[in-house]
Jmol script that loads the backbone (N, CA, C; Angstrom):
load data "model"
ATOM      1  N   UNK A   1     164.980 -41.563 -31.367  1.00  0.00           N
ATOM      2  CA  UNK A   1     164.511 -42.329 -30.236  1.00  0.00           C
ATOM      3  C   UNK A   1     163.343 -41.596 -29.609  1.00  0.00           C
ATOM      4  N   UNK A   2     162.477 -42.505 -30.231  1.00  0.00           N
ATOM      5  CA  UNK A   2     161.061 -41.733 -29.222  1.00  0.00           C
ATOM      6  C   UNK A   2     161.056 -41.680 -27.593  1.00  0.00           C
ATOM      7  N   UNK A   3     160.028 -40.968 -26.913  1.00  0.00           N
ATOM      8  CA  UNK A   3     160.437 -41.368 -25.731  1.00  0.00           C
ATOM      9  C   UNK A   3     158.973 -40.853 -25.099  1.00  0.00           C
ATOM     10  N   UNK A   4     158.484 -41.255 -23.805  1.00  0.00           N
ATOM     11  CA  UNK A   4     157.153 -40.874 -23.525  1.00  0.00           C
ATOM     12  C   UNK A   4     157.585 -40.829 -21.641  1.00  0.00           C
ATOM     13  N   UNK A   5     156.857 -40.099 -21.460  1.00  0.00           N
ATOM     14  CA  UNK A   5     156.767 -39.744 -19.563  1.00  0.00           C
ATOM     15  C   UNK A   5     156.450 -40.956 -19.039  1.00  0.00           C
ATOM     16  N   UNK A   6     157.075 -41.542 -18.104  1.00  0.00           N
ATOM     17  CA  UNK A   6     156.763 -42.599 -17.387  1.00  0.00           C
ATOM     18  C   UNK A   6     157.448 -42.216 -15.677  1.00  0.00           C
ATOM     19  N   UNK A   7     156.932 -43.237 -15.078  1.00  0.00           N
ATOM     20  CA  UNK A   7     157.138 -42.816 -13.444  1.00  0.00           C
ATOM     21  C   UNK A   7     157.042 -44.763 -12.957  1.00  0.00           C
ATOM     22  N   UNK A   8     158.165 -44.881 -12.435  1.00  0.00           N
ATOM     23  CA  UNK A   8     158.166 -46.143 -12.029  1.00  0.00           C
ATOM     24  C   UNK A   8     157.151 -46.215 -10.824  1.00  0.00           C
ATOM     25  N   UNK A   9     156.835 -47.339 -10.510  1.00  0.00           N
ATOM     26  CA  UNK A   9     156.243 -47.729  -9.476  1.00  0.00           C
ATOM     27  C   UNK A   9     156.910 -49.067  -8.671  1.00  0.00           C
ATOM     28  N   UNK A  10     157.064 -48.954  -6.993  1.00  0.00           N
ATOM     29  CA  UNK A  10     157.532 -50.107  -6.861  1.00  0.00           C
ATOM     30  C   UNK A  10     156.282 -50.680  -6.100  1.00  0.00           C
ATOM     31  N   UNK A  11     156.044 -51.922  -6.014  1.00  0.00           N
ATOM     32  CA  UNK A  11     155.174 -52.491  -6.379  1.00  0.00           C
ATOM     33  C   UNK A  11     155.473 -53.840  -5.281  1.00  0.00           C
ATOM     34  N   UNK A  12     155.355 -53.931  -3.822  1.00  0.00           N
ATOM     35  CA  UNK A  12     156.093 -54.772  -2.874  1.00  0.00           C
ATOM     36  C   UNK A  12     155.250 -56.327  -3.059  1.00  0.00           C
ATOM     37  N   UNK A  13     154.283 -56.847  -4.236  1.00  0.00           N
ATOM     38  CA  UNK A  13     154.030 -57.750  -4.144  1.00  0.00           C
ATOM     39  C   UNK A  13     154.548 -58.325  -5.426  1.00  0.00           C
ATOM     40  N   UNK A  14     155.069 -57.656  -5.863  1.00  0.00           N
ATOM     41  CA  UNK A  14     155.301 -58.125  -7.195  1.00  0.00           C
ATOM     42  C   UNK A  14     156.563 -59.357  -7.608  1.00  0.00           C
ATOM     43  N   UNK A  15     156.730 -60.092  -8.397  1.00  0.00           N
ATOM     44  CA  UNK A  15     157.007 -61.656  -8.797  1.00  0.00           C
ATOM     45  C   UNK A  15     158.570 -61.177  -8.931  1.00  0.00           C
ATOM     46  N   UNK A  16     159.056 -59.811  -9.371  1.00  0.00           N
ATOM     47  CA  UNK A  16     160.392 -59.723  -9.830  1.00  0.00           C
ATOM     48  C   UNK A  16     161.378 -60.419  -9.171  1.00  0.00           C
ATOM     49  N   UNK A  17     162.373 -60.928  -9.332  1.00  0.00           N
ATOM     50  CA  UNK A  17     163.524 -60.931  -8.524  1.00  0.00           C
ATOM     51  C   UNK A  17     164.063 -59.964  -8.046  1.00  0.00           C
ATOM     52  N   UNK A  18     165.251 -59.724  -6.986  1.00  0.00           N
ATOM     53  CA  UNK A  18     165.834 -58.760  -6.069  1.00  0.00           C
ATOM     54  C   UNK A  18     167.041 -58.042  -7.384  1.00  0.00           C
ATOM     55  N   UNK A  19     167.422 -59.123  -7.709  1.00  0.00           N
ATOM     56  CA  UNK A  19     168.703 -58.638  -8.961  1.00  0.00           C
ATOM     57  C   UNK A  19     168.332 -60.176 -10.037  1.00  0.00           C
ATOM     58  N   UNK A  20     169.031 -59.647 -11.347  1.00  0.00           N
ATOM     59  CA  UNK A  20     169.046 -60.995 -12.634  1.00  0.00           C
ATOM     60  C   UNK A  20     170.550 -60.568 -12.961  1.00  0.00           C
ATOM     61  N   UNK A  21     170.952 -61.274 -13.406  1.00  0.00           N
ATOM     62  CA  UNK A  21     172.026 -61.773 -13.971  1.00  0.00           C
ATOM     63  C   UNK A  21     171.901 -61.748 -15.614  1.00  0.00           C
ATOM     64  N   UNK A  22     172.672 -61.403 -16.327  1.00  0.00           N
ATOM     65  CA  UNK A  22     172.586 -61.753 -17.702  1.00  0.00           C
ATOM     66  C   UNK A  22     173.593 -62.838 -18.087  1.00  0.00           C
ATOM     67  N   UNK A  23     173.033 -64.210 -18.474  1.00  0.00           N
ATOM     68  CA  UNK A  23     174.149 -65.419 -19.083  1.00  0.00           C
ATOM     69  C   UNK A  23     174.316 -65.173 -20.344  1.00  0.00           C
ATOM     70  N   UNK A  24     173.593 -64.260 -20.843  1.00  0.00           N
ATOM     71  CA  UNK A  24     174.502 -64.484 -22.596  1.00  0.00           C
ATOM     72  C   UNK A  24     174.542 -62.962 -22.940  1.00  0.00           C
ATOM     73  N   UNK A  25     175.685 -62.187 -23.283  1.00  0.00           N
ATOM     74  CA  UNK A  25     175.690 -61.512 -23.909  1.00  0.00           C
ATOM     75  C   UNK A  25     174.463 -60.757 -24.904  1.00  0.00           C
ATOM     76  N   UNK A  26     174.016 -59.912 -24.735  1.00  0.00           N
ATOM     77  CA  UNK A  26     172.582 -59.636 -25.812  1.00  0.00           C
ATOM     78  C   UNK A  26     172.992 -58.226 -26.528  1.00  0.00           C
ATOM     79  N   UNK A  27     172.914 -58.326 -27.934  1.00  0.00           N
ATOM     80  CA  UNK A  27     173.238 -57.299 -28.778  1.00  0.00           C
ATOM     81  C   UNK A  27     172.113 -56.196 -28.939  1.00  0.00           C
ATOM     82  N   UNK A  28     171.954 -55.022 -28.840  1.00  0.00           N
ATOM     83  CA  UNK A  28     170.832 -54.697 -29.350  1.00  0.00           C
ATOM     84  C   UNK A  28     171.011 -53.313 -30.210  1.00  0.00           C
ATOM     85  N   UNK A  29     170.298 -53.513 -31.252  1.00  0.00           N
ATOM     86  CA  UNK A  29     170.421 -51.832 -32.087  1.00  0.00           C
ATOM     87  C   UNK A  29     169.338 -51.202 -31.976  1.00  0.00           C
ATOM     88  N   UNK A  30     169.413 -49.855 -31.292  1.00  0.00           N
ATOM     89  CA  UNK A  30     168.202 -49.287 -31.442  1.00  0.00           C
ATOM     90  C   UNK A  30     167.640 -48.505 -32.734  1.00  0.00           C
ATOM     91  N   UNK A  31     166.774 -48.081 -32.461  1.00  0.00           N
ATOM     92  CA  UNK A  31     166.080 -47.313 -33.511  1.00  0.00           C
ATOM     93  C   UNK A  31     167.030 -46.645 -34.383  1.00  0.00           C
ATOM     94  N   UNK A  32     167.563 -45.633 -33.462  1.00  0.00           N
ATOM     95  CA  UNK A  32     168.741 -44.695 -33.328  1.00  0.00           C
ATOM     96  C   UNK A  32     169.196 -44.818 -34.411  1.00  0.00           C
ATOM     97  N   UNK A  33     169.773 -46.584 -34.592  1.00  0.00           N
ATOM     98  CA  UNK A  33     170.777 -46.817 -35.510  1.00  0.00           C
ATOM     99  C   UNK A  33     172.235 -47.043 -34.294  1.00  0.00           C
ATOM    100  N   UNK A  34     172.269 -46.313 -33.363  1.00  0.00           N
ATOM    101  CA  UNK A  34     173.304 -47.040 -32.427  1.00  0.00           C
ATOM    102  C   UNK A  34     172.898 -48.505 -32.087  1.00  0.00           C
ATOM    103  N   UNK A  35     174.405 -48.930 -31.691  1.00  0.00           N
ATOM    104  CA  UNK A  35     174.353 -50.110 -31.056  1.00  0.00           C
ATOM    105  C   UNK A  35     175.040 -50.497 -29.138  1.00  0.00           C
ATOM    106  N   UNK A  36     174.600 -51.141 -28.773  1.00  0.00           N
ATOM    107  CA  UNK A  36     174.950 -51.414 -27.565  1.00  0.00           C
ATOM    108  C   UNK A  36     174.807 -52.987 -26.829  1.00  0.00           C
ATOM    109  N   UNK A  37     175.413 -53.142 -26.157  1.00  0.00           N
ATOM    110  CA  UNK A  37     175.510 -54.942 -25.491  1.00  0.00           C
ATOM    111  C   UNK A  37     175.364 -54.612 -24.199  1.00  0.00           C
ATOM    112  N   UNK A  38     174.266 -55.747 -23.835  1.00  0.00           N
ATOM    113  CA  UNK A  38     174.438 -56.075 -22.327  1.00  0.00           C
ATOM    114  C   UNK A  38     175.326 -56.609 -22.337  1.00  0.00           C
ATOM    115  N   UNK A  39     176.116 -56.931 -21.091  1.00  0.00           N
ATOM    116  CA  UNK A  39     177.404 -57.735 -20.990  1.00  0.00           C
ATOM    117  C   UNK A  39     176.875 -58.823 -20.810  1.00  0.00           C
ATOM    118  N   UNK A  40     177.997 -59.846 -20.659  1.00  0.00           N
ATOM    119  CA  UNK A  40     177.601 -61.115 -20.133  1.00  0.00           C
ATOM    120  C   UNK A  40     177.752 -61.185 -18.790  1.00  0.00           C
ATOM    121  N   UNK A  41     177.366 -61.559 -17.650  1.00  0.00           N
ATOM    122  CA  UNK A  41     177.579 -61.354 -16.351  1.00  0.00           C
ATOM    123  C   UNK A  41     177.543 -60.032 -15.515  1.00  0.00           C
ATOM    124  N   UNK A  42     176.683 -59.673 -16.261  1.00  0.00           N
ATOM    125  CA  UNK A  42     176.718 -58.041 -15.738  1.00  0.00           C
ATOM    126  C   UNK A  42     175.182 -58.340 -14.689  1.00  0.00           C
ATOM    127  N   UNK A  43     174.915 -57.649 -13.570  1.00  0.00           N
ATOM    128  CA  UNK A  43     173.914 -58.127 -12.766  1.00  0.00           C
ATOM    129  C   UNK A  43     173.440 -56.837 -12.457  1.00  0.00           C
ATOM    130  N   UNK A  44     172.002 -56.612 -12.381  1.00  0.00           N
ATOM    131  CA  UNK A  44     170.494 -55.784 -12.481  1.00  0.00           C
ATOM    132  C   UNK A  44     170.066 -55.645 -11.541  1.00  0.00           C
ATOM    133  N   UNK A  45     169.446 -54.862 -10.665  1.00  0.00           N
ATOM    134  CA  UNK A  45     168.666 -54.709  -9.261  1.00  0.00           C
ATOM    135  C   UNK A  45     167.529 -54.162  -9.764  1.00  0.00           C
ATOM    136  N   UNK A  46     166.488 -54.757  -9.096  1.00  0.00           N
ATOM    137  CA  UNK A  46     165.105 -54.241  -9.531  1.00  0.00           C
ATOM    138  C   UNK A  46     164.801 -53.109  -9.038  1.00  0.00           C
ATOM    139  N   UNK A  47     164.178 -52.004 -10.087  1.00  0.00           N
ATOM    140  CA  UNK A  47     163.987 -50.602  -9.690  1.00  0.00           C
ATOM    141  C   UNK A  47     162.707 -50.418  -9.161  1.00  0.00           C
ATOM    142  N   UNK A  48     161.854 -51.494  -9.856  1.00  0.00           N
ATOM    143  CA  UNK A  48     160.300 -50.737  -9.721  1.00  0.00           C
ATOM    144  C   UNK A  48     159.439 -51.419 -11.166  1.00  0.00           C
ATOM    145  N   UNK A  49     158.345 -50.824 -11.429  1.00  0.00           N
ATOM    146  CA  UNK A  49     157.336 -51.516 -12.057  1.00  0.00           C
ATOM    147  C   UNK A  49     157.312 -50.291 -13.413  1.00  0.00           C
ATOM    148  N   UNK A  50     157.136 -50.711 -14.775  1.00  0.00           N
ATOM    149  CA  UNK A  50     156.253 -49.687 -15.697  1.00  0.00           C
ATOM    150  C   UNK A  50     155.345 -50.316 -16.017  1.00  0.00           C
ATOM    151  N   UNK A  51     154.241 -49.831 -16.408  1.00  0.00           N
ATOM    152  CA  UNK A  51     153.326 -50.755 -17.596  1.00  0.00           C
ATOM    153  C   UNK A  51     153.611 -51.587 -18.815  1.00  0.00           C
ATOM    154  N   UNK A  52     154.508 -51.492 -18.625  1.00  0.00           N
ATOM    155  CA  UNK A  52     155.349 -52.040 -20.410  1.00  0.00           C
ATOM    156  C   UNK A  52     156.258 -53.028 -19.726  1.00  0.00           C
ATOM    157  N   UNK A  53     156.576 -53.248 -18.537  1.00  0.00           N
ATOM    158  CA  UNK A  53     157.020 -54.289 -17.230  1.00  0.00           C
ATOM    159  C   UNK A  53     158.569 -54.007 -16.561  1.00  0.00           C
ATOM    160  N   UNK A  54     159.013 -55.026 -15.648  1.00  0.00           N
ATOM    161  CA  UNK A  54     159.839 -54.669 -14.696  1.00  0.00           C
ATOM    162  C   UNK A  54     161.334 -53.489 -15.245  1.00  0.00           C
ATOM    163  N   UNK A  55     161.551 -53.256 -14.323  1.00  0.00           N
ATOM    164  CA  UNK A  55     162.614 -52.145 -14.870  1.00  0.00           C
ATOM    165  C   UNK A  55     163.725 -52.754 -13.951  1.00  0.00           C
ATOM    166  N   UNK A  56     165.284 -52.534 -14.323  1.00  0.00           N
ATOM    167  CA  UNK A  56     166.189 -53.154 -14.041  1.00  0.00           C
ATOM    168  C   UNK A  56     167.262 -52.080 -13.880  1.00  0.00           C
ATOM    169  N   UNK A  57     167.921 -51.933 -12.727  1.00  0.00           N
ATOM    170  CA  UNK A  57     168.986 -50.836 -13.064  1.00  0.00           C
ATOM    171  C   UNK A  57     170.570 -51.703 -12.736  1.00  0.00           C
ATOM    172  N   UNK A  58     170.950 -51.157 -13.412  1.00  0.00           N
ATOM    173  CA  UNK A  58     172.812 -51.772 -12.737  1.00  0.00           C
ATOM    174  C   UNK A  58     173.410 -51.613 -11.731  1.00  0.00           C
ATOM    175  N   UNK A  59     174.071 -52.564 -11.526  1.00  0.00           N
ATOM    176  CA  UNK A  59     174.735 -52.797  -9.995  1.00  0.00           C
ATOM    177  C   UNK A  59     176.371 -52.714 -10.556  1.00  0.00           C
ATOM    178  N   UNK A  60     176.794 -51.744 -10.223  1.00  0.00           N
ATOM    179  CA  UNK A  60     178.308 -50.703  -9.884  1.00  0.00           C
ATOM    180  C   UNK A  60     178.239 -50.529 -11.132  1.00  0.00           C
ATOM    181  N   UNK A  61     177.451 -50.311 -11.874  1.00  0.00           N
ATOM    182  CA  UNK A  61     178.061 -49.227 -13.322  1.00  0.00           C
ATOM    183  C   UNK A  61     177.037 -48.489 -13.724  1.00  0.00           C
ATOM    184  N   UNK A  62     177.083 -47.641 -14.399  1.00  0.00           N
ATOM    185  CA  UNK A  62     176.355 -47.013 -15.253  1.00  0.00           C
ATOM    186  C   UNK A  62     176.220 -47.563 -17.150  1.00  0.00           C
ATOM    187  N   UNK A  63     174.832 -47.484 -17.311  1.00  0.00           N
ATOM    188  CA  UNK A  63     174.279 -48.152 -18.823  1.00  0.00           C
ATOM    189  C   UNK A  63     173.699 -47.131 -19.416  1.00  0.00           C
ATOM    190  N   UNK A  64     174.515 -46.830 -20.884  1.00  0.00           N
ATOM    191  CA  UNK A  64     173.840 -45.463 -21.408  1.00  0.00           C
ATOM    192  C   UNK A  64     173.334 -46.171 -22.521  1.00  0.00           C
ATOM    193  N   UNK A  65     172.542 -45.277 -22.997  1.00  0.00           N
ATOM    194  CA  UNK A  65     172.136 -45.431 -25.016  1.00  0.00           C
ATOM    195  C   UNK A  65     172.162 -44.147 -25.561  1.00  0.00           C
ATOM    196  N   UNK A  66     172.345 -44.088 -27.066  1.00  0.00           N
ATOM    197  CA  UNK A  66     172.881 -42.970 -27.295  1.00  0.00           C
ATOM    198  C   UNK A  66     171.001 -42.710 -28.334  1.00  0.00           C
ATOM    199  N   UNK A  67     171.012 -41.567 -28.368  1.00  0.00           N
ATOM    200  CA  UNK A  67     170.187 -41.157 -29.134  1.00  0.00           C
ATOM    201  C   UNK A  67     170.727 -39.485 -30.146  1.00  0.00           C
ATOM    202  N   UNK A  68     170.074 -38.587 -29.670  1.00  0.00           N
ATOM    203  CA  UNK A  68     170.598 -37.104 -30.231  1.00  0.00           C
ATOM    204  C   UNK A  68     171.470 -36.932 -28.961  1.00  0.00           C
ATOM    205  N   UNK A  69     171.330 -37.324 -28.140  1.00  0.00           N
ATOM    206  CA  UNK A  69     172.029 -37.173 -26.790  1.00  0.00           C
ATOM    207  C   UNK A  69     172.383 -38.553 -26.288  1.00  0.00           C
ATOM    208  N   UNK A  70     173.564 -39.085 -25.245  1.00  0.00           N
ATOM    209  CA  UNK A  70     173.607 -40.034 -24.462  1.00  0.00           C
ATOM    210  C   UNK A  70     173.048 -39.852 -23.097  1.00  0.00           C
ATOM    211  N   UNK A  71     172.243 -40.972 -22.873  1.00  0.00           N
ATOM    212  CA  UNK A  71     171.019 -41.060 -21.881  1.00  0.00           C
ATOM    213  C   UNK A  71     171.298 -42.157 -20.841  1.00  0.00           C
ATOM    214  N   UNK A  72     171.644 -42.111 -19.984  1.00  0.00           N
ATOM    215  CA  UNK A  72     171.555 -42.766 -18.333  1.00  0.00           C
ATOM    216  C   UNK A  72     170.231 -43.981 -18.486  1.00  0.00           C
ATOM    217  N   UNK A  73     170.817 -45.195 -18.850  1.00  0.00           N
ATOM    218  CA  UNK A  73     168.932 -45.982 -19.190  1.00  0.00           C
ATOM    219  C   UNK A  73     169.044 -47.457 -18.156  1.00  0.00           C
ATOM    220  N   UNK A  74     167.807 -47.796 -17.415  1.00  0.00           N
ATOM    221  CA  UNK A  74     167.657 -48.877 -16.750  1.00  0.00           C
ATOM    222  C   UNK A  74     166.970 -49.839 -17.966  1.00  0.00           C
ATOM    223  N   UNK A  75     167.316 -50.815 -17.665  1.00  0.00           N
ATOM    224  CA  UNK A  75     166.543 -52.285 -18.637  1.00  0.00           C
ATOM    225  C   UNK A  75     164.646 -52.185 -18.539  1.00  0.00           C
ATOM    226  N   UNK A  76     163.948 -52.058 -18.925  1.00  0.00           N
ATOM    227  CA  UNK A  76     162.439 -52.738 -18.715  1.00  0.00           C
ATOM    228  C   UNK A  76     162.391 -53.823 -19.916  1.00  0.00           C
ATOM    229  N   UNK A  77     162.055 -55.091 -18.720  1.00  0.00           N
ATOM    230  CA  UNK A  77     161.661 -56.289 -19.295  1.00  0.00           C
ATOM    231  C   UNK A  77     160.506 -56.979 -19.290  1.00  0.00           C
ATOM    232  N   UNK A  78     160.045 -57.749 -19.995  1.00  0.00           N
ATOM    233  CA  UNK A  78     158.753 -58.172 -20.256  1.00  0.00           C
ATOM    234  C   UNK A  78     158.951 -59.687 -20.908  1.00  0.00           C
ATOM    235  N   UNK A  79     158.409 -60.350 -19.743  1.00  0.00           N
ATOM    236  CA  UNK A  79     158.319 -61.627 -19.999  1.00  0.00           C
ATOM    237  C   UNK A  79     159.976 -62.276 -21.185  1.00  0.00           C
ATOM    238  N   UNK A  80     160.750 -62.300 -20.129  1.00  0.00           N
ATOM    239  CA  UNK A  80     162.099 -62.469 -20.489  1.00  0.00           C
ATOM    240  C   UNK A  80     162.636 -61.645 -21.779  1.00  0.00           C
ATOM    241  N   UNK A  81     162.205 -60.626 -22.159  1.00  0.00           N
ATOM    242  CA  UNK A  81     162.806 -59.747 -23.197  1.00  0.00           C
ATOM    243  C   UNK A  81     162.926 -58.130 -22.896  1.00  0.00           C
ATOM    244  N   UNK A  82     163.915 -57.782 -23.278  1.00  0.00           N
ATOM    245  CA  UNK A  82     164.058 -56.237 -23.517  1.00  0.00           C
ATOM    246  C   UNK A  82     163.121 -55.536 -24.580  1.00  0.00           C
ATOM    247  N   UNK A  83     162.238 -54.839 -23.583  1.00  0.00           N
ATOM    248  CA  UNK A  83     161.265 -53.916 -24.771  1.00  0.00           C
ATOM    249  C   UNK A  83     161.522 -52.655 -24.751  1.00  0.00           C
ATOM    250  N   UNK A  84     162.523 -52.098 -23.858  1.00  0.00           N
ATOM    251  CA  UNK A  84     162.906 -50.492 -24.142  1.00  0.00           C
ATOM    252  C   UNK A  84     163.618 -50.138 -22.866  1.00  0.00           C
ATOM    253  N   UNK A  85     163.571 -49.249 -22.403  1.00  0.00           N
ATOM    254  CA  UNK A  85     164.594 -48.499 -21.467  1.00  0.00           C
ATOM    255  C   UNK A  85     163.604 -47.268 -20.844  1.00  0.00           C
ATOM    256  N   UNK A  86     164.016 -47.293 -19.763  1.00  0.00           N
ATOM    257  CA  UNK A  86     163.752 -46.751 -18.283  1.00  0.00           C
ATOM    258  C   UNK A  86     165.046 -45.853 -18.415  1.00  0.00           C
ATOM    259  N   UNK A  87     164.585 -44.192 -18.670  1.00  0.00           N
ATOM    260  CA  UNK A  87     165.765 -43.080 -18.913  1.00  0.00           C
ATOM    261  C   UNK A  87     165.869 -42.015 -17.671  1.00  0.00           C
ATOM    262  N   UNK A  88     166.070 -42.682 -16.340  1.00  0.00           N
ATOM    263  CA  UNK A  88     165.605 -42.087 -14.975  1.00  0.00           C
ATOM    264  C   UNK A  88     165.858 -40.337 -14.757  1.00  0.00           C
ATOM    265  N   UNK A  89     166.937 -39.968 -16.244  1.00  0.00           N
ATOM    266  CA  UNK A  89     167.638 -38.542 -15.585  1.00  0.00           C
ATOM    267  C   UNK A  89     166.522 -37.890 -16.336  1.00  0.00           C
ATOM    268  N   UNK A  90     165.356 -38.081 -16.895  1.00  0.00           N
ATOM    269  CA  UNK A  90     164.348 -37.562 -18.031  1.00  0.00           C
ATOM    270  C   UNK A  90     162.896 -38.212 -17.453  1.00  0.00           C
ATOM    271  N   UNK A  91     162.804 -39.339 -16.688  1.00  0.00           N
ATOM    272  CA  UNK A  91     161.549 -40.010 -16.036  1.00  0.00           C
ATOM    273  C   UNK A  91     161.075 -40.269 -17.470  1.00  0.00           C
ATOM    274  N   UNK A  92     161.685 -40.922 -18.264  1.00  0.00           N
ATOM    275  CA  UNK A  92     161.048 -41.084 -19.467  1.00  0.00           C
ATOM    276  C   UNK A  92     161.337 -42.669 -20.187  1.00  0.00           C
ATOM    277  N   UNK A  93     160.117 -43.215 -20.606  1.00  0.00           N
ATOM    278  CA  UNK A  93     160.507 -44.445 -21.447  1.00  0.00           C
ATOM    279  C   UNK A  93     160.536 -44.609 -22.923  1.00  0.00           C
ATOM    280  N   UNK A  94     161.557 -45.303 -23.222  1.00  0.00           N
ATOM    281  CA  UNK A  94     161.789 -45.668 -24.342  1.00  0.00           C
ATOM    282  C   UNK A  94     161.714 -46.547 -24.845  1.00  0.00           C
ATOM    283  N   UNK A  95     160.497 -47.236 -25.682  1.00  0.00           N
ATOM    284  CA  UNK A  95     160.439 -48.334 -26.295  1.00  0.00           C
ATOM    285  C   UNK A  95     161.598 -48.477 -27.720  1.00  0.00           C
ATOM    286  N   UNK A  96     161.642 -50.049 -27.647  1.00  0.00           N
ATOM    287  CA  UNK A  96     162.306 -50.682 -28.480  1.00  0.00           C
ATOM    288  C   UNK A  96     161.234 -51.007 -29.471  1.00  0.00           C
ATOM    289  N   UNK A  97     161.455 -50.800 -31.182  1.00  0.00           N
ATOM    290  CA  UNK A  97     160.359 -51.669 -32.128  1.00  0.00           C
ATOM    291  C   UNK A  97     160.748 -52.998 -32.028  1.00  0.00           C
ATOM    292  N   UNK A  98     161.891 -53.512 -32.028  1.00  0.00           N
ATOM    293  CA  UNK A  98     161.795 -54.910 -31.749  1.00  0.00           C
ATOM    294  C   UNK A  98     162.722 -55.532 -30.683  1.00  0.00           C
ATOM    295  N   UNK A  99     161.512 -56.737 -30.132  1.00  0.00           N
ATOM    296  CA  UNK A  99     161.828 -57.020 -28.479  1.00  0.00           C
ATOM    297  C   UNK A  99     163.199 -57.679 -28.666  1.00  0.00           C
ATOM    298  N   UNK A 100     164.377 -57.866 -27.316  1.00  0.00           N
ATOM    299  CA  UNK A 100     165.157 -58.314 -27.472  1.00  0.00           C
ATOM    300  C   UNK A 100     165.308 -59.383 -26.616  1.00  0.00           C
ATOM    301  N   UNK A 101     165.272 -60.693 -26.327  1.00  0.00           N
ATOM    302  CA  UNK A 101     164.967 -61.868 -25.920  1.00  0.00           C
ATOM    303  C   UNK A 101     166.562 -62.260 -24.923  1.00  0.00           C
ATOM    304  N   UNK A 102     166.053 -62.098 -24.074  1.00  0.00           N
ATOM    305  CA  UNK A 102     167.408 -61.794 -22.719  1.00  0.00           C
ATOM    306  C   UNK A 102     167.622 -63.223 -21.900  1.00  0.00           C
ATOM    307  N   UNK A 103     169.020 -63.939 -22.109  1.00  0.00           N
ATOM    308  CA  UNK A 103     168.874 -64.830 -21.047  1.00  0.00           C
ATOM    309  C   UNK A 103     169.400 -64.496 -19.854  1.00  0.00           C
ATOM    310  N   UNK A 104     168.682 -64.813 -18.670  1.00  0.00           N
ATOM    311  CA  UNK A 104     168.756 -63.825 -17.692  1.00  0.00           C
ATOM    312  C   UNK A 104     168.250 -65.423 -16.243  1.00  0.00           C
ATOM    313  N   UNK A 105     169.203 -65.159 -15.124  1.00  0.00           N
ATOM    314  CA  UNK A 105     168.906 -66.167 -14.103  1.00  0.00           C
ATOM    315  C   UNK A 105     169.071 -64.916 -13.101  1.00  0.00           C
ATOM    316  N   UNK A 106     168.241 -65.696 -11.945  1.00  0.00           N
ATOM    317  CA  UNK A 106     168.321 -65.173 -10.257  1.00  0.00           C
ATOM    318  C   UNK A 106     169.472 -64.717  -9.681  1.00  0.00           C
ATOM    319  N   UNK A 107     169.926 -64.032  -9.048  1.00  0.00           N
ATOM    320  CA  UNK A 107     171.001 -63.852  -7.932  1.00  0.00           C
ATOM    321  C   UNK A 107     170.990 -63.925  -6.747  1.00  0.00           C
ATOM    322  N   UNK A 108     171.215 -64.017  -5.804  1.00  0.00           N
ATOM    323  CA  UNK A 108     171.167 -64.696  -4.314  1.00  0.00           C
ATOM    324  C   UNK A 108     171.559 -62.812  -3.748  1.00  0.00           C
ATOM    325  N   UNK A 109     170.801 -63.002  -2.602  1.00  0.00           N
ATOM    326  CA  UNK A 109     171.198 -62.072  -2.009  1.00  0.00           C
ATOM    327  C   UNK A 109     171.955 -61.623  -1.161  1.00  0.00           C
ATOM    328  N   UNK A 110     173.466 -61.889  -1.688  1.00  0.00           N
ATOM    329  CA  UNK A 110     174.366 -62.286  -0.233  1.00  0.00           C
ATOM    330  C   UNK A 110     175.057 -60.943   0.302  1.00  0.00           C
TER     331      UNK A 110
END
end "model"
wireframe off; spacefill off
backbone 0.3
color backbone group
């Protein structure tokens, strides 16, 4: 798992939603060769901005991926897909080679 220095930015004009929701289950294998699932109904709070686009962290759990090590990772999405991971305990990103196409709705802020 490659990985490169990144530094979120939050970004107070920006289009994100407050939190997303995931409606379908999404499988993804990384590079690695590990595998891991978003849940279904599992819900995201927006962290901040990368260049590679919004970053997503979890609301009451923790989301790892495993590489040579297991890594603490927020979602970065791009135009409704997973393109890699936001690894906050390293300030480091991790792209995905192939995007993973997320169905994902709004949450209310109650």
């Amino acid at each position: 798992m490659e990985t490169a220095p990144a530094k979120i930015a939050l970004v107070t004009s920006t289009q994100a939603p407050a939190q997303i929701r995931v409606l379908k289950k999404a499988h993804i294998t990384l590079d690695t060769g590990y595998e891991r699932d978003i849940a279904l109904d599992s819900i995201w709070r927006y962290a901040g901005d990368l260049p590679q686009g919004q970053v997503f962290r979890p609301v009451k759990s923790v989301f790892t991926i495993e590489g040579l090590q297991v890594h603490e990772a927020y979602l970065v999405i791009s135009e409704a897909a997973l393109v890699g991971f936001y690894l906050p305990g390293e300030s480091n990103y991790s792209a995905l080679s192939h995007h993973v196409a997320l169905t994902i709705g709004n949450v209310s802020n109650d």
